[in-house]
C-alpha positions as CSV (number, residue, x, y, z in Angstrom):
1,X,9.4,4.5,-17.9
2,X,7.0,6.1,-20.4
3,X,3.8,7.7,-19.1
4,X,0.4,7.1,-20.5
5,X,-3.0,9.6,-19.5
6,X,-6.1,9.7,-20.7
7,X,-9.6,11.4,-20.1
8,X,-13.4,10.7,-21.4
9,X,-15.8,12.8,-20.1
10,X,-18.1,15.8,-19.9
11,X,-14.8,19.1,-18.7
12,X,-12.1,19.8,-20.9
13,X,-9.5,17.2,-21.7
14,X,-6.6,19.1,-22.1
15,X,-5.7,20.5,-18.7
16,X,-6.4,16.8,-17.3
17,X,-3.6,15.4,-19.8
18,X,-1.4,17.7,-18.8
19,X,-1.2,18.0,-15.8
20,X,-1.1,13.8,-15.3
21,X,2.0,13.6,-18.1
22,X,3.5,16.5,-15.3
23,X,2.5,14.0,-12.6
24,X,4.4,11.0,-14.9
25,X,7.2,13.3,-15.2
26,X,9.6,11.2,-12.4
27,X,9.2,7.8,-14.6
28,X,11.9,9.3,-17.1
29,X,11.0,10.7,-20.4
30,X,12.7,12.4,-23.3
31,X,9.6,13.4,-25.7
32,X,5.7,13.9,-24.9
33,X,2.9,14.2,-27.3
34,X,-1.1,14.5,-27.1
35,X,-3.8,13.8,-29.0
36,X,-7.3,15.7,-28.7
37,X,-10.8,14.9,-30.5
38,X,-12.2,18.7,-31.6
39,X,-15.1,18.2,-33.5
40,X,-15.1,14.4,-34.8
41,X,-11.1,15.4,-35.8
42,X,-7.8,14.3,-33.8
43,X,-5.8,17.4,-32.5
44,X,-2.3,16.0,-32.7
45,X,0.7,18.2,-30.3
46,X,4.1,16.5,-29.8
47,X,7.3,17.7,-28.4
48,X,10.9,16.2,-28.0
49,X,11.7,17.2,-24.5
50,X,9.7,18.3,-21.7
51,X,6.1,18.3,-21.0
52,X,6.5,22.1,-20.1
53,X,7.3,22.3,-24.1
54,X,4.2,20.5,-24.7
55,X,1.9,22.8,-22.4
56,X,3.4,25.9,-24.5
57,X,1.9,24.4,-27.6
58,X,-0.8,22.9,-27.0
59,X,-2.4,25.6,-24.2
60,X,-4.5,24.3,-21.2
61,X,-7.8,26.2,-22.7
62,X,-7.7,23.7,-25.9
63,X,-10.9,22.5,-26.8
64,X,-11.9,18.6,-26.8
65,X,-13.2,16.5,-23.9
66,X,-12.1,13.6,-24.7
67,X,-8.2,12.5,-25.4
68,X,-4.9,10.8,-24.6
69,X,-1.3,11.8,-23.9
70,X,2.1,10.2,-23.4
71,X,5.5,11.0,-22.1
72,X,8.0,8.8,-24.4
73,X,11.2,6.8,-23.3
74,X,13.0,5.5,-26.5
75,X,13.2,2.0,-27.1
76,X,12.9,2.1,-31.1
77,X,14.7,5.2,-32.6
78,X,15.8,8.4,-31.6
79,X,14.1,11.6,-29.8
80,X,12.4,13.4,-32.0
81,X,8.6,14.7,-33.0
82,X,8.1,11.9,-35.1
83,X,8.8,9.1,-33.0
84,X,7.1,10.5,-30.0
85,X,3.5,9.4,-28.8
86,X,0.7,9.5,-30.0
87,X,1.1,7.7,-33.5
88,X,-1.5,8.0,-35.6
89,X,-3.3,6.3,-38.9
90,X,-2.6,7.4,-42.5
91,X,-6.0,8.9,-42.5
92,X,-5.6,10.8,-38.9
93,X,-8.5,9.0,-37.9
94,X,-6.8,7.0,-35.1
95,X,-4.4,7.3,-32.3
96,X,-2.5,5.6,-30.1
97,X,-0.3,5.7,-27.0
98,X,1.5,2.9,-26.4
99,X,4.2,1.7,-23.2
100,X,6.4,-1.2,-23.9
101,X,8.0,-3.3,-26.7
102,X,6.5,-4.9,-29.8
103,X,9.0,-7.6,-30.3
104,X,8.0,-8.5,-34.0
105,X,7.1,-5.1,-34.7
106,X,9.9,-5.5,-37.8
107,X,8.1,-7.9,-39.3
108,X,4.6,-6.2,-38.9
109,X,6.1,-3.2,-40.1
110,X,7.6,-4.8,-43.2
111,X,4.0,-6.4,-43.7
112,X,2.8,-2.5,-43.7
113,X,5.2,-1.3,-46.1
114,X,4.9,-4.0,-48.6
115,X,1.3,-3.3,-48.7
116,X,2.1,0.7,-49.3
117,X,1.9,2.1,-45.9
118,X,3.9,5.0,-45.8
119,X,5.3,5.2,-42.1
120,X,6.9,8.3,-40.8
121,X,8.9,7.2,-37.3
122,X,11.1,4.3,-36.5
123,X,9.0,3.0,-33.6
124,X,7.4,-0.3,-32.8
125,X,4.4,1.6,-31.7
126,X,3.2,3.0,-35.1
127,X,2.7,-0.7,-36.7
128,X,-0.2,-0.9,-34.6
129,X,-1.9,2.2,-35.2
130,X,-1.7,1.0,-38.7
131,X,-2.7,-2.1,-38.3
132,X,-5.7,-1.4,-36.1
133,X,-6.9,1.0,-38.6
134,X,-6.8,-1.4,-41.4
135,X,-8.6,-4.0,-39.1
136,X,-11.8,-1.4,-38.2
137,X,-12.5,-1.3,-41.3
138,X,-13.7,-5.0,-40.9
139,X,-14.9,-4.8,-37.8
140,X,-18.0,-3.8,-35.7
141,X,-16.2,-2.5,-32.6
142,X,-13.1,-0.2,-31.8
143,X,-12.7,-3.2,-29.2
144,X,-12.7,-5.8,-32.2
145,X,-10.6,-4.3,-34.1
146,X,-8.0,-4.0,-31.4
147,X,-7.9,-7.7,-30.1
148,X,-7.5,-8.9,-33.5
149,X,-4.2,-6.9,-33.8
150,X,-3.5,-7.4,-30.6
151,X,-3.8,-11.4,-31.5
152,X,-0.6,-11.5,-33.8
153,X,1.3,-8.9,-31.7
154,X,4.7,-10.0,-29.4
155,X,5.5,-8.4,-26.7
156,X,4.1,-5.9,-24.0
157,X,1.7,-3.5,-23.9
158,X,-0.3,-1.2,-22.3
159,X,-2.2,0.5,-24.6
160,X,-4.8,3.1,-25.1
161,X,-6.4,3.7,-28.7
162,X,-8.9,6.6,-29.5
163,X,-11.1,6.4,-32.8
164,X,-12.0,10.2,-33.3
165,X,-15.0,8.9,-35.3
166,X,-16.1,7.2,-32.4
167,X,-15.5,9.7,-29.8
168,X,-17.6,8.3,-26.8
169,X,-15.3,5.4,-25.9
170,X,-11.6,5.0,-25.1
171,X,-10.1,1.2,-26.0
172,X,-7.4,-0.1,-23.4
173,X,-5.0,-3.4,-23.3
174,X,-2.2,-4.4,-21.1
175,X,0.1,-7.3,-21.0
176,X,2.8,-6.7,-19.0
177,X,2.9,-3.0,-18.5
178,X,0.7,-1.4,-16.2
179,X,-2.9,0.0,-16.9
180,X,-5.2,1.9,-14.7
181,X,-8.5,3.3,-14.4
182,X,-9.6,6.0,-12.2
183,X,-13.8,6.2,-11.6
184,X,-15.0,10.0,-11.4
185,X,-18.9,11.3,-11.7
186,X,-19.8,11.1,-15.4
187,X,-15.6,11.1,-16.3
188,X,-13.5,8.1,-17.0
189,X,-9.4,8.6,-16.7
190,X,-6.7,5.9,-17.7
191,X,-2.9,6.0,-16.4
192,X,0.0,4.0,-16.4
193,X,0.4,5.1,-12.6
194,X,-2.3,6.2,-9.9
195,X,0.0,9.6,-9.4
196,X,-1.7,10.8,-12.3
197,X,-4.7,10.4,-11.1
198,X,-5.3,11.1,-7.3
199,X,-6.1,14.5,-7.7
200,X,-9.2,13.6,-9.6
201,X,-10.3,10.3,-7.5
202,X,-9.1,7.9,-5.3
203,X,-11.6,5.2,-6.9
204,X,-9.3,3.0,-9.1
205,X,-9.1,-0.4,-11.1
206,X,-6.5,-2.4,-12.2
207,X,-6.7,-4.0,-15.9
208,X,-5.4,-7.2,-15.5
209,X,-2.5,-8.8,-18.0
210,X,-4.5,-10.1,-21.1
211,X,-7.2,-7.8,-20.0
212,X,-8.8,-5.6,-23.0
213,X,-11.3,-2.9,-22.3
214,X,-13.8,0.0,-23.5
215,X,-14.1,2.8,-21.6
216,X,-16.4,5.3,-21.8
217,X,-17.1,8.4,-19.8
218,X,-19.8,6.7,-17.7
219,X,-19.2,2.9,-17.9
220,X,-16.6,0.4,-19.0
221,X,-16.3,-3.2,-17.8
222,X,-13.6,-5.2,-16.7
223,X,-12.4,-7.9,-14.5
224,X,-11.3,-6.0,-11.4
225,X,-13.6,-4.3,-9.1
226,X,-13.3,-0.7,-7.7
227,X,-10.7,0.0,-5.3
228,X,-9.9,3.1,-2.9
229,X,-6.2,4.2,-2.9
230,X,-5.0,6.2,0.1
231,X,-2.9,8.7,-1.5
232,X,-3.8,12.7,-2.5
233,X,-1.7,14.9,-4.8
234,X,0.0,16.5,-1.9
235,X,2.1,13.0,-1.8
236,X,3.5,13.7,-5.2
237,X,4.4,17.2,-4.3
238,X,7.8,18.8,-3.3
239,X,6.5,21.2,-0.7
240,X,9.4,23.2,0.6
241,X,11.8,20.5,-0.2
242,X,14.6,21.3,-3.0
243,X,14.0,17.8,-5.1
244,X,12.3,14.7,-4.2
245,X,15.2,12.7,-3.7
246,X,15.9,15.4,-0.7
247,X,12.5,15.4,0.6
248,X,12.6,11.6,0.1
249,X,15.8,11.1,2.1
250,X,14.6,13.2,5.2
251,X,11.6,11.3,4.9
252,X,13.5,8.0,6.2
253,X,12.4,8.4,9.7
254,X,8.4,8.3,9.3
255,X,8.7,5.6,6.8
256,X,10.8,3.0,8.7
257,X,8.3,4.6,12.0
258,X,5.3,3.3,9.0
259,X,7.0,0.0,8.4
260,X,7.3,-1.3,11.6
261,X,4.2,0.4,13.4
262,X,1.9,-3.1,14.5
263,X,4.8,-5.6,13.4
264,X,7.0,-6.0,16.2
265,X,6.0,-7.8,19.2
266,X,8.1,-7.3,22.8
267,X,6.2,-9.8,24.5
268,X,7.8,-12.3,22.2
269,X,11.0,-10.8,20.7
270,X,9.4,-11.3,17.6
271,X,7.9,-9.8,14.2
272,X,4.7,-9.9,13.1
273,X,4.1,-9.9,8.9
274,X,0.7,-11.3,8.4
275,X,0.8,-10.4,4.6
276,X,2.8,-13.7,4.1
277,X,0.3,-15.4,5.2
278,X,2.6,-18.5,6.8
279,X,1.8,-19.9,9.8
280,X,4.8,-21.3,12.4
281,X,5.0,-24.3,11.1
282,X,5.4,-23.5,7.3
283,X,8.0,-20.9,8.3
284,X,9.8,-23.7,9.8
285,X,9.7,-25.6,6.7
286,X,11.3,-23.0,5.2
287,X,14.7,-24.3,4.4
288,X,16.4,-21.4,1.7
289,X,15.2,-17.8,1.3
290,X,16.1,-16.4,-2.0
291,X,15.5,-12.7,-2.8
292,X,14.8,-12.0,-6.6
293,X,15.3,-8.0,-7.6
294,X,16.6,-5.7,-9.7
295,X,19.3,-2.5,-8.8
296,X,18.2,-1.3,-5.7
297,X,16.0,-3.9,-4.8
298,X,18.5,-6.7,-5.7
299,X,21.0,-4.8,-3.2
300,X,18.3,-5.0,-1.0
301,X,18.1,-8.4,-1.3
302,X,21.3,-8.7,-0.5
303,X,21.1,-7.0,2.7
304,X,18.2,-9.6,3.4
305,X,19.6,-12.4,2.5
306,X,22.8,-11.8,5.2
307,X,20.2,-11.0,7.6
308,X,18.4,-14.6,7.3
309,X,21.6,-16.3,7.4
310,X,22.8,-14.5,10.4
311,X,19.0,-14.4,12.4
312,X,17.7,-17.5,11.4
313,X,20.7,-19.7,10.1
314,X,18.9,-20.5,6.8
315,X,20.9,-20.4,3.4
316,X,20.0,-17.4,1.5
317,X,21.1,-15.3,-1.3
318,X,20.0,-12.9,-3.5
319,X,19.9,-12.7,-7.3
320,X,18.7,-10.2,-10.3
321,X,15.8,-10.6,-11.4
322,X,16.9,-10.3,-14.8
323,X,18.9,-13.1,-15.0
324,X,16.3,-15.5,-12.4
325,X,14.3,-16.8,-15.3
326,X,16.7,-17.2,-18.3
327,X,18.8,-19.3,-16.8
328,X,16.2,-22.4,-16.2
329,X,16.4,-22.2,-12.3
330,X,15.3,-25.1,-10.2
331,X,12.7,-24.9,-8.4
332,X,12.7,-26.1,-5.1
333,X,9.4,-26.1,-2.8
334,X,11.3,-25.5,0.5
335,X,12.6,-22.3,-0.8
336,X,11.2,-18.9,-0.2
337,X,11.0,-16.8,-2.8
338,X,10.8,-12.8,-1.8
339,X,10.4,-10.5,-5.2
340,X,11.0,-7.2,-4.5
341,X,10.2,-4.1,-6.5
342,X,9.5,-0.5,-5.5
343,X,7.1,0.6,-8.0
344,X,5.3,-3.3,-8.1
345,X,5.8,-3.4,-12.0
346,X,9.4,-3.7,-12.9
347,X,8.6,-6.4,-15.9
348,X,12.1,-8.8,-15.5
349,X,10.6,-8.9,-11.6
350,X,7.0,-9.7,-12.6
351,X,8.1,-12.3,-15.4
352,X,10.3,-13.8,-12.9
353,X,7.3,-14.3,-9.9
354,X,5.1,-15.9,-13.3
355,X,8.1,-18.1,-13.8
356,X,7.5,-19.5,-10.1
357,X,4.1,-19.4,-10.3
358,X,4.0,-21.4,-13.3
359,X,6.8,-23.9,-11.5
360,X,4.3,-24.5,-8.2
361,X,7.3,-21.8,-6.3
362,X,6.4,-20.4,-3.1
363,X,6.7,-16.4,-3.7
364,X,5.8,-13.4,-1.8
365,X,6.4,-9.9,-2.8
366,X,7.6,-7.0,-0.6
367,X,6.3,-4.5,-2.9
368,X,5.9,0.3,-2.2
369,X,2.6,-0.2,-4.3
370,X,-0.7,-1.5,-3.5
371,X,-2.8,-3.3,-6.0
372,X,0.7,-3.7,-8.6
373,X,1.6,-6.2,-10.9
374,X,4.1,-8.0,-8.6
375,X,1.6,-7.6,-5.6
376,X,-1.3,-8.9,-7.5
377,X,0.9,-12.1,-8.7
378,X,1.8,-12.9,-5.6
379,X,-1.0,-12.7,-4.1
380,X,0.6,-12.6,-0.5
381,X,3.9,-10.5,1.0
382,X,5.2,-7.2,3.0
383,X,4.1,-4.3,2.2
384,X,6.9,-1.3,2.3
385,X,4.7,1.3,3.8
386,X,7.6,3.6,2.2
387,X,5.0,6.3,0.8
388,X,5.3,7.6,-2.8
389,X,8.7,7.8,-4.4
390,X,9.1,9.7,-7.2
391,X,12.7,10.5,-7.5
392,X,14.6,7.8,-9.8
393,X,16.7,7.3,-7.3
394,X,15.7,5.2,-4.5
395,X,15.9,6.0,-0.9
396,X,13.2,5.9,1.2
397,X,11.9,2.8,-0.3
398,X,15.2,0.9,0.1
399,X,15.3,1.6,3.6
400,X,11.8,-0.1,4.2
401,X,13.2,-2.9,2.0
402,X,15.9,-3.6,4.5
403,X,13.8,-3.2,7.7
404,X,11.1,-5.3,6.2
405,X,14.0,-7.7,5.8
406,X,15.0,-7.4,9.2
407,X,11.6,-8.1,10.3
408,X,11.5,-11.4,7.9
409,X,14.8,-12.6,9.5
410,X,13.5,-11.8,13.0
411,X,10.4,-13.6,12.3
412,X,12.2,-16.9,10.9
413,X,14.9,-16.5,13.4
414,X,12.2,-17.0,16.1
415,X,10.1,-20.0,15.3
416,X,14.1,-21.6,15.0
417,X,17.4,-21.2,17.3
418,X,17.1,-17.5,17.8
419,X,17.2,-16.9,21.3
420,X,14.3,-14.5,23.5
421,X,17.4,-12.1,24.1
422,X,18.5,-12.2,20.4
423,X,14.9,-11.2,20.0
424,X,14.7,-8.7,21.9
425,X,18.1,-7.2,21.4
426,X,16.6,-7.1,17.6
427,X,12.9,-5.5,18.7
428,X,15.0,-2.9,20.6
429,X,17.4,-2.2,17.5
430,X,14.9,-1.9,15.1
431,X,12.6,0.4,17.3
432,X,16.0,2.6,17.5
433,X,15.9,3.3,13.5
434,X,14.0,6.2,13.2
435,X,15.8,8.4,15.5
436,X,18.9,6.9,14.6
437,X,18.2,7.6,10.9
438,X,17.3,11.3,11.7
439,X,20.5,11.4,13.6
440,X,22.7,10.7,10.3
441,X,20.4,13.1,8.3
442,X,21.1,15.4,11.1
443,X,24.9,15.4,9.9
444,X,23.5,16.4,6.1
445,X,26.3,19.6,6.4
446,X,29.6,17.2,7.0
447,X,28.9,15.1,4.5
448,X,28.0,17.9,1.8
449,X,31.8,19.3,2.7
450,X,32.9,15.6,2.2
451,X,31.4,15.5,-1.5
452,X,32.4,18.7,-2.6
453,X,35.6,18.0,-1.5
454,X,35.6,15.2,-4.3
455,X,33.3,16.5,-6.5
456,X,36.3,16.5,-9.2
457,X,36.9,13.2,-9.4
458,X,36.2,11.2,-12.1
459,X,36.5,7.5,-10.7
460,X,35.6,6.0,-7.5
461,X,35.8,2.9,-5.5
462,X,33.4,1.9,-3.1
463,X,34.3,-1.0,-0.9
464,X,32.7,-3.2,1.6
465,X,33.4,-6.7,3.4
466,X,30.2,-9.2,4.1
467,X,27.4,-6.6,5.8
468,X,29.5,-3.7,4.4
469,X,29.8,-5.5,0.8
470,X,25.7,-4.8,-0.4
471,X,25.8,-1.2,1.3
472,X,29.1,-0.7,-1.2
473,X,26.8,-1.4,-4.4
474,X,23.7,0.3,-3.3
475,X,26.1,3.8,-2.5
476,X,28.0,3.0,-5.9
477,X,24.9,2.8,-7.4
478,X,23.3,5.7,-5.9
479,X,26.7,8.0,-7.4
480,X,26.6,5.9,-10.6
481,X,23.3,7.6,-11.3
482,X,22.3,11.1,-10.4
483,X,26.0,11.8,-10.8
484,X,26.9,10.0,-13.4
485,X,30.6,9.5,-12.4
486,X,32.1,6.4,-13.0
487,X,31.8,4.1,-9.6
488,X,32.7,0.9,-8.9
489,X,32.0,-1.4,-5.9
490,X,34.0,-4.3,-4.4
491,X,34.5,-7.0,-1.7
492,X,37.1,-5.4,0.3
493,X,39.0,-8.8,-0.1
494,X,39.1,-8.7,-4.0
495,X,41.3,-5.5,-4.0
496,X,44.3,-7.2,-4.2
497,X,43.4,-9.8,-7.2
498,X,43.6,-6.9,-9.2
499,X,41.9,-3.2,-8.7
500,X,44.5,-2.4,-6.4
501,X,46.7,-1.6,-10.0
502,X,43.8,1.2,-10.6
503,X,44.6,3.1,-6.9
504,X,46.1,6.2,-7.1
505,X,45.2,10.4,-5.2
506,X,43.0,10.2,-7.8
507,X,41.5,7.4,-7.2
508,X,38.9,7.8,-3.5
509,X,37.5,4.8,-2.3
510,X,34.8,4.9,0.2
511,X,35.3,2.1,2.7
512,X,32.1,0.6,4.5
513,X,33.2,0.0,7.9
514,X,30.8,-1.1,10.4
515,X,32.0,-1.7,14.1
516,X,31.7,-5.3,14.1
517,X,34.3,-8.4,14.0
518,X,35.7,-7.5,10.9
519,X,37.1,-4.3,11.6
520,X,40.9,-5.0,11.7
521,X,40.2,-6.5,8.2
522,X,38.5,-3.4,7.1
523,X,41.8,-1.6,8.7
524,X,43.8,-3.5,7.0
525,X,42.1,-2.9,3.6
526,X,42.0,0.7,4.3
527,X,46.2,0.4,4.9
528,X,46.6,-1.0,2.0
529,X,44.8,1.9,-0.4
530,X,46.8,4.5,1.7
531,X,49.8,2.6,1.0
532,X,49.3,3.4,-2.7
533,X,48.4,7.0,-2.3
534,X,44.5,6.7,-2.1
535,X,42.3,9.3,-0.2
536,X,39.7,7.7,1.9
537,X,36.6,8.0,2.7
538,X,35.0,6.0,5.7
539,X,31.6,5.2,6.7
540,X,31.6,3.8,10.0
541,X,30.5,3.8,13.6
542,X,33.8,2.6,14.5
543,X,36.9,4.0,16.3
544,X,39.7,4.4,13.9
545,X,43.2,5.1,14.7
546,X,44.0,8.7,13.9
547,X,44.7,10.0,10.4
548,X,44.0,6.4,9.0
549,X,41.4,8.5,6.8
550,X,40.6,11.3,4.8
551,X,37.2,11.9,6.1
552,X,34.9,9.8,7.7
553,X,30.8,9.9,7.7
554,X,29.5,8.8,10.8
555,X,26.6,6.7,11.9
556,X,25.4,5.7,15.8
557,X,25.6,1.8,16.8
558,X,22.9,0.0,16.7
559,X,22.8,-4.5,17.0
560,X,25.6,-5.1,14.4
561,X,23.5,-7.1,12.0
562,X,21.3,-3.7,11.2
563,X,24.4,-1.4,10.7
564,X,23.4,-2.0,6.9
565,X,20.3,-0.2,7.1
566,X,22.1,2.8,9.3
567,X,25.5,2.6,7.0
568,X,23.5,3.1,3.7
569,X,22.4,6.9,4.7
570,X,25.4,8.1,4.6
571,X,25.9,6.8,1.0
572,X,22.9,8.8,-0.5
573,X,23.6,12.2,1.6
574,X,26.9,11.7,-0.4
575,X,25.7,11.3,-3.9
576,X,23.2,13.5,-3.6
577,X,25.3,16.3,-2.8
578,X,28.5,15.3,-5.6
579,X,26.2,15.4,-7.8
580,X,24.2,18.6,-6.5
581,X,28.1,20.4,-7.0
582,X,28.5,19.1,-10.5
583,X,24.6,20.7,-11.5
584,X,23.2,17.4,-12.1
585,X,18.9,17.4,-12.8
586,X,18.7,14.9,-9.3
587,X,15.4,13.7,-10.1
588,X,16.0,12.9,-13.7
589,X,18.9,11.6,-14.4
590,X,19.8,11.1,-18.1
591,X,19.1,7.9,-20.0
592,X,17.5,6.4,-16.8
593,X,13.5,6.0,-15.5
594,X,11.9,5.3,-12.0
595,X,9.8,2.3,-13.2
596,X,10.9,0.0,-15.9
597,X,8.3,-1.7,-17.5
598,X,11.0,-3.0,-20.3
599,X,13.6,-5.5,-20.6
């Protein structure tokens, strides 16, 4: 959420800005604004809406060759010109684009207007524009004068301030929300997110939390070294594809191909993950796995944490994020912590690793992006190997979350009771996944007949049983948010302690049922919505006695513990295409953003 570009150099600024805010476009955004230096003088353009609106007024032949941008979602007040990035001084000297929350920003904005600052938006961001414009006035540097400010400031940041006076240098900050720098010949960008900078250079640096810098168009100096990041701009492009999300669903098969290509090992029925960095004998020590996420990912987790109970017979269970650190958790050092974020910088994820860091935990991260937040704190973990995901909705990436998972289970399961055979049955599953995967995508035209067929509905159930139970909340999820009807997910056996009232025709539930040891329970639960007049909807790879349901969305078998993986296809095929008959924006669904750097 909330986009952040910026440019020193010796070519024109504007077109650079631009086109990254376009690149930042699939955080989530509802305003954009930039801010140019022509002659010694900030250039100010903002725009509630899209950055296309922007482009129309600001024109990519502006002058200036040095500035910053922003694409805005709101935290403090509504979505308007005013509140939109950049904020700027009294004097139009300074500006400043901002991502994250200033926590006391009501006090240091009641400190402002006591001392006659007239301030003309209701966000947290333009206190510190103020502020740092009172405080170089005292100061020698830009630099100065920001950590001073930054001193008596709660909250996150990252943070990029531009003194038009001073137009050969660019001040950045972060704590808590990502910064980075991309190293050009004789040109300096800064970005939130290396997509807006890879078609420029793939030489980047990470700022560090705490970490405040100058940049200038040939120099700046921070903690972090130079790093090469294999991605071009032709990963954050559509190509022929409709939408991301669809290119990113039929992009399943060479991801999971990705994710397991060096880590599975025949000879031994086994995994190999040598980013944990734990020999046989610590992995043996291991006595509880706990996966720490948040939506997706925490689904994820689940989906792990039934595979480690089944594979390797270790407790296990998953938990958000969100709630991991607020609640005082114990610490235990036989536990395995496994954080789990797509984008590497969800902030409740990140605060939760520091929280076991700081405790003496043993974490490990199974993070999409190389050199993140999350991957940097943990310092050790499985990388997804998913590739770029820019739609808000996650597919792609929580697919290589639940093989990675696999891989982890299959890895613990083996230095335990898990026989050879299990092992191998397992290798032979998980090598089965790509094709398997393309198999279910192959079926894309059933299921879009499925979801038009209920397209008109405005509630809907989604209900699972043990494996089937996570798969349930990941699909209701997934129609939860690029359709934005109102779904609901439940264990199969909680139907009857009450949601059961809420079945009616109008009421479709879609049943997880995987063909496994469970499936005359899942039969009966089916029986007992039909009983009541509810249309189902089955995802399965089971037999099912004829005109039981409605419709059913197949999947092939695989070894019943990865039906998960397999069973969750289905589940986005089918949002995807309710909300593609309703006319929903699928990559930008409303009120939402791909990474959230907020709490």
């Amino acid at each position: 959420m909330c986009g952040i570009v910026g440019y020193i150099g010796h070519g024109s600024a504007a077109p650079v800005l631009l086109e990254g805010l376009r690149r930042l476009e699939y955080r989530g955004y509802d305003s954009a604004g930039i801010a140019l230096v022509q002659r010694r003088r900030l250039k100010v353009h903002k725009a509630a809406g899209r950055v296309e609106e922007l482009r129309r007024r600001v024109g990519d032949d502006a002058p200036g060759s040095v500035g910053i941008a922003h694409t805005r979602w709101a935290t403090h007040g509504e979505v308007t010109d005013a509140n939109a990035h950049p904020h700027t001084d009294t004097s139009g000297r300074f500006a400043v684009v901002h991502n994250g929350i200033v926590e006391n920003s009501d006090q240091l904005r009641a400190k402002l207007i006591a001392d006659g600052v007239q301030l003309v938006s209701d966000t947290d961001t333009e206190a510190l524009v103020h502020l740092i414009a009172a405080r170089a006035e005292e100061t020698d540097t830009l630099e100065a004068a920001v950590r001073a400010v930054l001193s008596s400031v709660e909250g996150t940041y990252g943070l990029v301030v531009l003194d038009s006076k001073r137009p050969d240098e660019l001040v950045v900050a972060r704590n808590g929300s990502p910064i980075v720098l991309g190293v050009g010949e004789g040109e300096t960008f800064v970005a939130s997110d290396v997509a807006a900078l890879v078609r420029h250079t793939q030489q980047v640096v990470y700022l560090e939390d705490g970490e405040i810098a100058t940049v200038r168009a040939d120099a700046f100096r921070t903690s972090g070294r130079a790093q090469t990041v294999e991605l071009s701009e032709e990963d954050y492009e559509l190509g022929d594809a409709e939408d991301f999300m669809r290119k990113e669903m039929a992009e399943q098969p060479e991801a999971v191909r990705r994710a397991l290509r060096g880590r599975l090992d025949p000879r031994f029925a086994t995994a190999h993950l040598g980013g944990i960095r734990l020999d046989p004998r610590e992995l043996r020590n291991v006595r509880r796995v706990k996966f720490l996420g948040c939506g997706s990912a925490y689904y994820a987790g689940q989906v792990g944490a039934n595979l480690v109970e089944e594979l390797a017979r270790i407790p296990a269970d998953a938990e958000p994020a969100s709630e991991f650190r607020y609640r005082s958790p114990v610490i235990d050092s036989d536990t395995l912590y496994v954080a789990i974020s797509q984008s590497g910088e969800t902030l409740d994820t990140l605060a939760a690793v520091q929280e076991l860091n700081r405790k003496g935990g043993r974490v490990i991260g199974a993070v999409n992006v190389v050199g993140s937040a999350v991957a940097r704190e943990c310092g050790s973990g499985v990388f997804l190997h998913a590739g770029p995901e820019v739609s808000v909705a996650s597919t792609k990436a929580f697919t290589n979350m639940t093989v990675s998972f696999a891989m982890l289970a299959l890895l613990l399961g083996r230095v335990r009771d898990l026989s050879a055979a299990g092992g191998a049955r397992l290798v032979e599953g998980l090598r089965a996944l790509p094709d398997q995967i393309q198999a279910v995508l192959d079926t894309d035209a059933e299921v879009a007949e499925v979801a038009r067929r209920y397209a008109k509905a405005e509630h809907m159930f989604f209900i699972g049983r043990v494996r089937g139970w996570p798969v349930a909340r990941e699909g209701a999820q997934k129609l939860k948010e690029i359709s934005y009807l109102h779904a609901e997910a439940y264990q199969a056996a909680e139907l009857k302690h009450g949601p059961l009232a809420l079945i009616d025709r109008d009421m479709p539930s879609v049943v997880i049922v995987p063909n496994d040891e469970l499936l005359t329970k899942n039969i009966s639960t089916i029986e007992q919505i039909k009983a009541r007049g509810g249309p189902v909807i089955a995802v399965t790879n089971a037999t099912l006695p004829p005109g039981l349901v409605d419709a059913e969305l197949r999947i092939p078998n695989n070894s019943p513990e990865l039906d998960p993986i397999l069973l969750t296809i289905p589940t986005q095929l089918f949002a995807y295409h309710l909300a593609t008959a309703l006319g929903r924006d699928i990559d930008k669904p409303r009120n939402l953003a791909k990474s959230v750097t907020v709490e």
